[in-house]
Structures are given as structure tokens and as C-alpha cells.
N, C-alpha and C positions, 0 to 999 in steps of 0.2 A: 291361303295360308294354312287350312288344315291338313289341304294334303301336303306340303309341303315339311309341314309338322310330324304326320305321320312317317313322311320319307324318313327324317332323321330319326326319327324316335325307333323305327326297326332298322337303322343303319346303324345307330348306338348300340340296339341288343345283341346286332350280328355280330358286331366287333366285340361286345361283354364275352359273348360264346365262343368266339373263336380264340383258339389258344396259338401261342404263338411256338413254330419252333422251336425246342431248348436241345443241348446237348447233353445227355445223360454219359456220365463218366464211370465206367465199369473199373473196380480195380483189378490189374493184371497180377496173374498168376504164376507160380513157377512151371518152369518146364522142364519134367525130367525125360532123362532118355536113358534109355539101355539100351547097348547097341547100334541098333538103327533103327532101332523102335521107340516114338516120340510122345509122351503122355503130357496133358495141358488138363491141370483141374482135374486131376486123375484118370480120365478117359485118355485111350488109345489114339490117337490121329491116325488115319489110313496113309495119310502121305505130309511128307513133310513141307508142302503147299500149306496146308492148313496153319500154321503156326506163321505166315506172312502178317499176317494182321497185328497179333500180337506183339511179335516184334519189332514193327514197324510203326506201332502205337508209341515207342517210345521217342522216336525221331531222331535213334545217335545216327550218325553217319557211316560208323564203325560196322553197325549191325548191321543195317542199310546195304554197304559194301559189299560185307561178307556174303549176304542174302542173295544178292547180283552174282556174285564171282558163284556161290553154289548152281544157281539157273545158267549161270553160262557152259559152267563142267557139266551138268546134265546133258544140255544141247550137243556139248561134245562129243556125247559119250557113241552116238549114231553116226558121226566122221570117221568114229576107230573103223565101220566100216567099210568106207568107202573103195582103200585100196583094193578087196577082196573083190567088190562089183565091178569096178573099172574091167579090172585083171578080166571076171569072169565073161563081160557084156563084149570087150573089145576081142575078144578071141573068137564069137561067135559072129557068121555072115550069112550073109543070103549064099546056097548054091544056086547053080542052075532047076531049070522050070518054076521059081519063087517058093521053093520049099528053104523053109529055114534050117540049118543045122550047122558041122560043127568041120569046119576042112580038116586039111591033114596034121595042120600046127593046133590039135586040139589044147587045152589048157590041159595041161596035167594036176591029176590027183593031186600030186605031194605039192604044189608051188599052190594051188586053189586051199587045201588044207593049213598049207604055213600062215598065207595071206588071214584066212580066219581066222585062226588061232592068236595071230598080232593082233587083229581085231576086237578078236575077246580080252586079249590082256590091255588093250585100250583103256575097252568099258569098262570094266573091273577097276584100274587106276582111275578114271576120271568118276568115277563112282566114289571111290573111296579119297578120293581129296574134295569132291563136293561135300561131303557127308563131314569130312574135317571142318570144313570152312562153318558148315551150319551149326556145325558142335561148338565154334569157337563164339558164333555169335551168340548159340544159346549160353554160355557161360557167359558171355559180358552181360545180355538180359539179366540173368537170374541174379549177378551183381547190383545190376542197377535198380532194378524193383523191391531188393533187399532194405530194409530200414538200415538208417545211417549209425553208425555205429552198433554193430550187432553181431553176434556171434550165436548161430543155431545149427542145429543139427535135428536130424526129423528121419524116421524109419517109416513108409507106408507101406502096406501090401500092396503091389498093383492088381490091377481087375482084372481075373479071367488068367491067372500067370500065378504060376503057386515060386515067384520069388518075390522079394519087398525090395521096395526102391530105397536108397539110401541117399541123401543129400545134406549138403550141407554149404553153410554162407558165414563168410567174415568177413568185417568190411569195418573200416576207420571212421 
């Protein structure tokens, strides 16, 4: 009986001491940007990855979306270019004795040149319609984290940048 005793009596303590999991709820913050430069809590974010969490903390679907459709125009953005590799990979062959080089239908300069040049103006558009999409979700954020019914406006200097963020929120 007393060890039996003693079992439960340091089986009760352990469970006195042990704490149970809880979820600590952080309140979210705005997010301003300039540019393409994305600041959370007044710090800089190196890439706009970072600000996934937050925004996703909130659960619209809207955001959610938007956050997808940006990562997929990233992904895109390395297809603009594909045609210029194709073009440059299929042009080259094995000669004779297994030396590699370039026959007589070499790729020319100017069609290798154009092919990249489409390329970059790819990346550059799927760049800047990601960066739209991420702008639009950050404004529905900064909507939603907004107290209800409120009208503010807020001037900060940002960090390390001799210009001040300007923002502002109205909502019903």
C-alpha cells in the first residue's frame, strides 16, 4: 500500500508541475510598404516570405488567395526563361570525335539576344503583378486588424531610410 501510495502521490506532483500547452495570442500588426519594401512592427522584412504568417494569421480566404496567386507569379517568373534555353540548348550538338560545339546553323546573336530580352520582360511583369497581388492582400490585412469603426492616420519615420511611412485606415 505505501508504495502504491507513493506512486500516486509523485504522479499527482508531476502532473501539479507540468503545465499544459496554451496558445499565446500575439496581437497583429500593420504592415506598411514602400515600394517593394515591406516593414511589420517597424522592421524591414528582407523578403516578402516573411509577412506569410501574419497574414495568414488572420484566415480570410481573400488574403490566402492573393498570397498563392503571388508565389505562383514568383515561380513564374524562371519560365520567362525558358524559350531563350530551349532556343540556345537545341542549337548545340555533338560533332564528330565527341567534342562538343556549335555546327554550321549556329544560334545567332540577335534571335539568342531577343529570346532574353522577352525573357527579362517576363520577369519583370510577373514580378510586378506578384508584388500587386501581395499589395492588395496587404491592404485587405491592414483593413481587417483595423478596429471597427475607426478613422486614423499615423506618420512614422522608417528605420535606417531618412523617408517616414505614411498610413492610414477607415473602416465602418
Amino acid at each position: 500500500m505505501r508504495l502504491r501510495g507513493c506512486i500516486l502521490l509523485v504522479f499527482l506532483f508531476c502532473m501539479a508541475l507540468a503545465n499544459a500547452q496554451s496558445t499565446k495570442t500575439v496581437p497583429l500588426k500593420p504592415i506598411y510598404k514602400q515600394g517593394w519594401k515591406y516593414f511589420y512592427d517597424g522592421k524591414r522584412m528582407n523578403s516578402v516570405y516573411a509577412l506569410q504568417i501574419p497574414l495568414q494569421a488572420l484566415e480570410n480566404k481573400e488574403i490566402n488567395e492573393r498570397f498563392r496567386k503571388f508565389k505562383q507569379l514568383q515561380r513564374l517568373r524562371i519560365v520567362a526563361y525558358v524559350p531563350s534555353l530551349i532556343y540556345l540548348f537545341t542549337s548545340v550538338h555533338f560533332r564528330g570525335g565527341g567534342h562538343r560545339g556549335y555546327s554550321a546553323r549556329d544560334a545567332s546573336t540577335e534571335t539568342i539576344l531577343l529570346l532574353t530580352g522577352i525573357g527579362i520582360a517576363g520577369d519583370i511583369t510577373f514580378n510586378a503583378m506578384a508584388h500587386h497581388q501581395i499589395g492588395r492582400a496587404i491592404d485587405i490585412y491592414n483593413v481587417q486588424i483595423a478596429e471597427k469603426s475607426s478613422l486614423s492616420m499615423s506618420v512614422q519615420p522608417l528605420p535606417n531610410q531618412n523617408s517616414v511611412g505614411l498610413t492610414y485606415h477607415f473602416r465602418f
